[in-house]
N, C-alpha and C positions, 0 to 999 in steps of 0.2 A: 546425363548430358544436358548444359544448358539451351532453354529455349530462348526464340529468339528476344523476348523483353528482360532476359537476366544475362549478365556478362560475371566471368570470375574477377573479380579482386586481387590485387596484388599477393593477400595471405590466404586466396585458396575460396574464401568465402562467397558465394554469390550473392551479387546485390542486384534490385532494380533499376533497369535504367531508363527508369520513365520516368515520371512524374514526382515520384517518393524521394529519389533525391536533387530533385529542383532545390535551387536556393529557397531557403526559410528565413524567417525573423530573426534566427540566431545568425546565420550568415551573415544578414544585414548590419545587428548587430557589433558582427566581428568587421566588417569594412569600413565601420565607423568608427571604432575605434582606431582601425590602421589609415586615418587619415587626421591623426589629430600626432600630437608631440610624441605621446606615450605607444608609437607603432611600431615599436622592437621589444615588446614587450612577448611574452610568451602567451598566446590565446589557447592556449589547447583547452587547457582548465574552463573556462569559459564555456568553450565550443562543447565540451559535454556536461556542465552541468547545470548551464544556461538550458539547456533539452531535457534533462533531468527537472529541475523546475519547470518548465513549457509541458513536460508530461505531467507530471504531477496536479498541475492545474485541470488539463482537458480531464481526466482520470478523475480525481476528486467531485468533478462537474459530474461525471459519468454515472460514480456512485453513488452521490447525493439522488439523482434522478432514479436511480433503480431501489434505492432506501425508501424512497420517501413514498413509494407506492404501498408502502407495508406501515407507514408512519413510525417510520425509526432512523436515524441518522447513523454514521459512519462509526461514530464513538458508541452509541448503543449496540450495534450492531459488534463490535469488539468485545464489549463485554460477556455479551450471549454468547459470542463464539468461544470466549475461553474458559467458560463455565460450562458448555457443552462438551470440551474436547478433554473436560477432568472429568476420570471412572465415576464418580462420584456426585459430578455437578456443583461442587461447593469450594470455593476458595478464601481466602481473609484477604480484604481489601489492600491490604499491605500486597500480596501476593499477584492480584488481579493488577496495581497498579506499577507493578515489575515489569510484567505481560504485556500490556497495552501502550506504555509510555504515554502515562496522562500523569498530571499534577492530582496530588488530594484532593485541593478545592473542586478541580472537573470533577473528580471520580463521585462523590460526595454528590454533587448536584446530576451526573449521570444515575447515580442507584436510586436516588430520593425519587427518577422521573419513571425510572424500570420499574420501580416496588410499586408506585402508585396503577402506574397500569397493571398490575400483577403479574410480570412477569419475571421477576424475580423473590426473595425472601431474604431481609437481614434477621440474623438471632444471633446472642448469645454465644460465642466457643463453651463448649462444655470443658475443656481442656484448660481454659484462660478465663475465667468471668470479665474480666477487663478487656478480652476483644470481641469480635465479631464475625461472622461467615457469611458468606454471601452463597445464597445457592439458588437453582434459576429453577424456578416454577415449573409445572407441568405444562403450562400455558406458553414459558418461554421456550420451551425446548420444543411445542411445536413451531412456534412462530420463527426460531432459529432451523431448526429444519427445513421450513420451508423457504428461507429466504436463502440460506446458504449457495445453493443448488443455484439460483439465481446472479448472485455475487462473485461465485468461482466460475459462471459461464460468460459471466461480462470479463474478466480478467485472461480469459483465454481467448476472449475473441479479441481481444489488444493484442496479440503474440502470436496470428493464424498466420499473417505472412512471411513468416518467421521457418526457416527449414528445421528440420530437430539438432541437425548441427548448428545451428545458427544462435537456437534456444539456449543447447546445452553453453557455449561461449557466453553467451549473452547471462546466465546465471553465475558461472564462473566470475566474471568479470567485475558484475555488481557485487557477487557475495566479497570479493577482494578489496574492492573499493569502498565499500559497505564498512569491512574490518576492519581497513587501515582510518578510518571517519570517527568509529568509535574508540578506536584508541587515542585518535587526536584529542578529544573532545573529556 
């Protein structure tokens, strides 16, 4: 049963009606444009992914702040983690930069900044002399350990006002929109 600061939505879902959905900067946004020639234009597109970007900013702020207490940044912190979640701990560059979606050049100046702290190791494929492995130090995989834990509780405290139905739509939605992005693309 809803209380009294949540009302249902037309498709079922509760939303707040307080302050969360006061007009925003995107709103603002969209009324600026419907005051100029181009105001029969279709905003929808806009209206969510003008807040997709707007999140992403606060979010990226979010995690740089919670990184940076460990001295490691968003992109290092990518790397550890995909090198932690292989049985193994070791992948080839080639492979890490499938994973991550970083350019060579990043990845390259990423490992050079891991290795020197120690918390990773380039060598040799035994399999390929002409490539390389990358595998995360003893030293990375604590400092991934610990930070992870950290990382996944800031990402779910973005998502607590959120019902589990509300979640479950809300991952549907992106993963759809997500899909049809990289096929565009």
């Amino acid at each position: 049963m809803p209380n009294e600061t949540q009302k249902p939505a037309d498709d079922g879902i509760l939303i707040e009606s307080d302050t969360s959905l006061a007009p925003d900067l995107v709103d603002q946004v969209i009324e600026k444009w419907q005051a100029t020639p181009l105001r029969d234009l279709d905003f929808t597109g806009t209206e969510i992914i003008g807040r997709i970007v707007r999140m992403d900013s606060f979010i990226s702020k979010m995690i740089d702040e919670n990184l940076s207490r460990y001295r490691i940044n968003f992109g290092d912190f990518n790397i550890l983690a995909v090198l932690l979640r292989e049985e193994n701990h070791q992948l080839t560059p080639g492979r890490i930069q499938e994973l991550i979606f970083v350019s060579s050049g990043g990845l390259s100046n990423r490992m050079i900044r891991l290795e020197a702290k120690g918390l990773i190791k380039r060598s040799t494929d035994p399999k390929d002399r002409r490539g390389v492995i990358v595998t995360l130090t003893e030293e990375g995989k604590a400092l991934i350990e610990k930070v992870a834990p950290t990382h996944i509780a800031l990402e779910n405290s973005l998502i607590t006002h959120l019902s589990d139905e509300e979640r479950h739509i809300f991952i549907k939605l992106l993963k759809k929109t997500l899909y049809h992005a990289e096929k565009m693309s």
